[in-house]
N, C-alpha and C positions, 0 to 999 in steps of 0.2 A: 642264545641272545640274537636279536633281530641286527640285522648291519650286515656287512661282509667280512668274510674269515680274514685273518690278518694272511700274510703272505706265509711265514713259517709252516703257519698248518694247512694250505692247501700248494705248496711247495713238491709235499710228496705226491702228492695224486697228479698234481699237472705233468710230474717228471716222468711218473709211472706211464699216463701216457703217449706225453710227447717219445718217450723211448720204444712202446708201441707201435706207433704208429710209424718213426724210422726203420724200426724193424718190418714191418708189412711193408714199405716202399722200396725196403731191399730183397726183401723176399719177393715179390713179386715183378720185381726187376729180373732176378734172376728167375722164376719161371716162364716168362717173358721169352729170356734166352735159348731157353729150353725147349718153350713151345714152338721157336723159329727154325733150330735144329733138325726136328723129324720134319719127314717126309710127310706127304701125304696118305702112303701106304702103311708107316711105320706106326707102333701099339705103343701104349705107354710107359710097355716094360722097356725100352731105350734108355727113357730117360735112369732109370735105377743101373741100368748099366754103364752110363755117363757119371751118375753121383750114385755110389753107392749108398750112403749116408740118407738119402732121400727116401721113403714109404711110399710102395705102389700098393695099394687095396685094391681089392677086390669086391664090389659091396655085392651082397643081394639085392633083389628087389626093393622095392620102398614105395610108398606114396610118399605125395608132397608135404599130405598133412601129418605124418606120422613122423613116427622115429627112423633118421636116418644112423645105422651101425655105424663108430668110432667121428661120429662127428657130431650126431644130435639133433636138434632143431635150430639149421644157421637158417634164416633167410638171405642171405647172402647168398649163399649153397644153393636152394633152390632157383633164385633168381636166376643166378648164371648159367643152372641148366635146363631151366624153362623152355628155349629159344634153340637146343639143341636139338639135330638131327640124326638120327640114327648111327654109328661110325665114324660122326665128327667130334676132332678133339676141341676143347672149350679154348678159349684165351683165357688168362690166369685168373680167377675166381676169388677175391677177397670174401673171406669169410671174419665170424667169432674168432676161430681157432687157429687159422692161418691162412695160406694161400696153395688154391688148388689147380688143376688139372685135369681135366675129366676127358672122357673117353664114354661116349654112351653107346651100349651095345644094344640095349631092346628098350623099348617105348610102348606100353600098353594103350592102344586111341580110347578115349573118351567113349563110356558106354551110358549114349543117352535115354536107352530105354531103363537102364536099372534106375539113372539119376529121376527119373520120370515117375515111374514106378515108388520112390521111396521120396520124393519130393513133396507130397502132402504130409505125411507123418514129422517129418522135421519140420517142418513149418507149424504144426501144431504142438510139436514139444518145443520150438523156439518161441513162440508165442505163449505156453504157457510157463515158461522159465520168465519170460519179459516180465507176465505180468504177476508171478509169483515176486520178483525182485520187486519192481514197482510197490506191492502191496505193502513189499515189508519195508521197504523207506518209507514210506507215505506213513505207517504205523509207527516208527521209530520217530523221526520228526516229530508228530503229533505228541506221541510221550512225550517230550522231550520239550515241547513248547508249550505240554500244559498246566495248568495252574490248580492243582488239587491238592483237596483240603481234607483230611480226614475226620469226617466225626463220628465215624461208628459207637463210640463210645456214649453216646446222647439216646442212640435207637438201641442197644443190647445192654441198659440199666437193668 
Protein backbone atom coordinates (compact mmCIF):
# COMPACT_ATOMS: atom_id res chain seq x y z
CA UNK A 1 0.00 0.00 0.00
CA UNK A 2 1.23 3.47 -0.84
CA UNK A 3 1.57 5.67 2.63
CA UNK A 4 4.05 5.10 5.32
CA UNK A 5 4.61 1.86 7.40
CA UNK A 6 2.94 2.17 10.60
CA UNK A 7 5.48 2.39 13.30
CA UNK A 8 5.12 -1.52 14.65
CA UNK A 9 6.53 -2.83 11.28
CA UNK A 10 9.41 -0.61 10.82
CA UNK A 11 10.19 -0.63 14.65
CA UNK A 12 12.37 -3.69 13.96
CA UNK A 13 14.62 -2.63 11.22
CA UNK A 14 15.06 0.92 12.73
CA UNK A 15 16.09 -1.02 16.11
CA UNK A 16 18.11 -3.51 14.12
CA UNK A 17 20.06 -0.55 13.05
CA UNK A 18 20.25 1.89 15.56
CA UNK A 19 21.74 -1.16 17.56
CA UNK A 20 24.31 -1.48 14.67
CA UNK A 21 25.39 1.41 14.34
CA UNK A 22 25.97 1.69 18.62
CA UNK A 23 27.74 -1.17 18.05
CA UNK A 24 30.23 0.22 15.31
CA UNK A 25 30.76 3.37 17.45
CA UNK A 26 32.00 1.16 20.27
CA UNK A 27 33.90 -0.87 18.20
CA UNK A 28 35.62 1.58 16.70
CA UNK A 29 36.19 3.43 19.90
CA UNK A 30 37.84 0.81 20.94
CA UNK A 31 40.15 0.21 17.98
CA UNK A 32 40.89 3.76 18.24
CA UNK A 33 42.43 2.83 21.59
CA UNK A 34 44.36 0.29 20.23
CA UNK A 35 45.63 1.98 17.37
CA UNK A 36 47.06 4.86 19.98
CA UNK A 37 48.65 1.88 22.07
CA UNK A 38 51.43 0.59 19.48
CA UNK A 39 54.21 2.20 18.74
CA UNK A 40 55.33 3.34 15.60
CA UNK A 41 57.63 0.29 15.17
CA UNK A 42 55.16 -2.02 16.59
CA UNK A 43 52.99 -4.82 13.87
CA UNK A 44 49.47 -5.58 14.35
CA UNK A 45 50.07 -8.83 16.13
CA UNK A 46 50.23 -6.55 19.50
CA UNK A 47 47.06 -5.70 19.48
CA UNK A 48 45.99 -9.82 19.54
CA UNK A 49 48.30 -9.94 22.24
CA UNK A 50 46.49 -7.01 24.32
CA UNK A 51 42.79 -8.80 23.17
CA UNK A 52 43.14 -12.06 22.54
CA UNK A 53 39.56 -12.39 21.51
CA UNK A 54 40.36 -9.92 18.58
CA UNK A 55 41.24 -11.59 14.77
CA UNK A 56 44.61 -10.49 13.17
CA UNK A 57 44.55 -11.73 9.40
CA UNK A 58 46.84 -12.05 7.27
CA UNK A 59 45.30 -11.39 3.74
CA UNK A 60 47.07 -12.04 0.44
CA UNK A 61 47.25 -9.95 -2.33
CA UNK A 62 44.18 -8.31 -3.63
CA UNK A 63 43.07 -5.78 -6.03
CA UNK A 64 40.69 -3.15 -5.38
CA UNK A 65 38.33 -4.22 -7.60
CA UNK A 66 38.24 -7.72 -6.76
CA UNK A 67 37.52 -9.98 -3.98
CA UNK A 68 38.96 -9.14 -0.93
CA UNK A 69 39.64 -12.77 1.49
CA UNK A 70 37.22 -12.92 4.87
CA UNK A 71 35.95 -9.58 4.19
CA UNK A 72 34.55 -9.31 0.41
CA UNK A 73 33.82 -6.24 -1.43
CA UNK A 74 33.49 -3.30 1.55
CA UNK A 75 34.11 -0.04 -0.03
CA UNK A 76 34.60 1.15 3.26
CA UNK A 77 37.79 -1.29 3.20
CA UNK A 78 39.11 0.00 0.31
CA UNK A 79 38.61 3.53 1.03
CA UNK A 80 40.40 3.53 4.11
CA UNK A 81 43.32 1.85 2.58
CA UNK A 82 43.57 3.73 -0.58
CA UNK A 83 45.60 6.54 1.23
CA UNK A 84 47.84 4.15 2.84
CA UNK A 85 51.47 3.98 2.70
CA UNK A 86 53.73 1.19 2.80
CA UNK A 87 54.31 -0.02 6.75
CA UNK A 88 51.64 2.48 7.93
CA UNK A 89 49.03 1.37 10.39
CA UNK A 90 45.44 2.74 9.14
CA UNK A 91 43.26 4.62 11.86
CA UNK A 92 40.11 2.47 12.57
CA UNK A 93 38.49 1.61 9.14
CA UNK A 94 34.56 1.24 9.40
CA UNK A 95 33.49 -1.26 7.16
CA UNK A 96 30.00 -3.70 6.00
CA UNK A 97 31.27 -6.12 8.50
CA UNK A 98 32.96 -4.34 11.12
CA UNK A 99 35.90 -2.19 12.14
CA UNK A 100 39.34 -2.69 10.99
CA UNK A 101 42.99 -1.99 11.40
CA UNK A 102 45.29 -2.54 8.72
CA UNK A 103 48.91 -2.70 8.41
CA UNK A 104 50.03 -2.45 4.69
CA UNK A 105 53.02 -4.41 3.86
CA UNK A 106 53.45 -4.05 -0.12
CA UNK A 107 51.54 -1.79 -2.75
CA UNK A 108 51.90 -2.77 -6.33
CA UNK A 109 52.37 1.22 -8.41
CA UNK A 110 50.09 1.56 -11.13
CA UNK A 111 51.09 -0.04 -14.30
CA UNK A 112 50.27 2.45 -17.09
CA UNK A 113 51.62 0.87 -19.81
CA UNK A 114 49.45 -2.37 -19.50
CA UNK A 115 46.36 0.04 -18.55
CA UNK A 116 47.28 1.74 -22.04
CA UNK A 117 47.92 -1.24 -23.71
CA UNK A 118 44.23 -2.79 -22.73
CA UNK A 119 42.52 0.61 -22.61
CA UNK A 120 40.99 0.53 -26.30
CA UNK A 121 39.46 -3.12 -25.92
CA UNK A 122 37.46 -2.16 -22.80
CA UNK A 123 36.30 0.88 -24.10
CA UNK A 124 34.85 -1.00 -27.03
CA UNK A 125 33.30 -3.99 -24.96
CA UNK A 126 31.97 -1.00 -22.72
CA UNK A 127 30.63 0.63 -25.49
CA UNK A 128 29.18 -2.33 -27.06
CA UNK A 129 27.49 -3.59 -23.70
CA UNK A 130 26.07 0.39 -23.54
CA UNK A 131 24.61 -0.07 -26.57
CA UNK A 132 23.52 -3.68 -26.60
CA UNK A 133 21.49 -2.37 -23.13
CA UNK A 134 20.18 0.63 -24.75
CA UNK A 135 18.84 -1.45 -27.75
CA UNK A 136 17.03 -3.75 -25.55
CA UNK A 137 15.19 -0.99 -23.45
CA UNK A 138 14.49 1.12 -26.43
CA UNK A 139 12.96 -2.60 -27.89
CA UNK A 140 11.24 -3.43 -24.53
CA UNK A 141 9.46 0.20 -24.23
CA UNK A 142 8.29 0.08 -27.78
CA UNK A 143 6.56 -3.39 -27.13
CA UNK A 144 5.28 -2.35 -24.48
CA UNK A 145 3.86 0.97 -25.77
CA UNK A 146 2.47 -0.62 -28.86
CA UNK A 147 -0.91 -0.92 -30.04
CA UNK A 148 -1.10 -4.18 -32.09
CA UNK A 149 -3.91 -5.69 -33.70
CA UNK A 150 -3.81 -9.07 -34.89
CA UNK A 151 -5.44 -10.09 -38.10
CA UNK A 152 -3.62 -12.85 -39.46
CA UNK A 153 -6.53 -14.67 -39.61
CA UNK A 154 -8.26 -12.26 -42.75
CA UNK A 155 -4.65 -13.08 -44.85
CA UNK A 156 -4.19 -17.15 -43.99
CA UNK A 157 -8.32 -18.01 -44.99
Amino acid sequence: EAGLKPFDEAKASIEMRVRRDKKMEKTKAIASQLRQSLAPTDGIEKISAQRPELAVQHLTSFTVAGFIPGIGRDLGFIGGIAALKVGEVSKPIEGQRGVYLVRLSSATPFDSAAFNSQKEPLRSQLLSEKRNRFFSEWSDKLKKSADIVDNRDQFYR
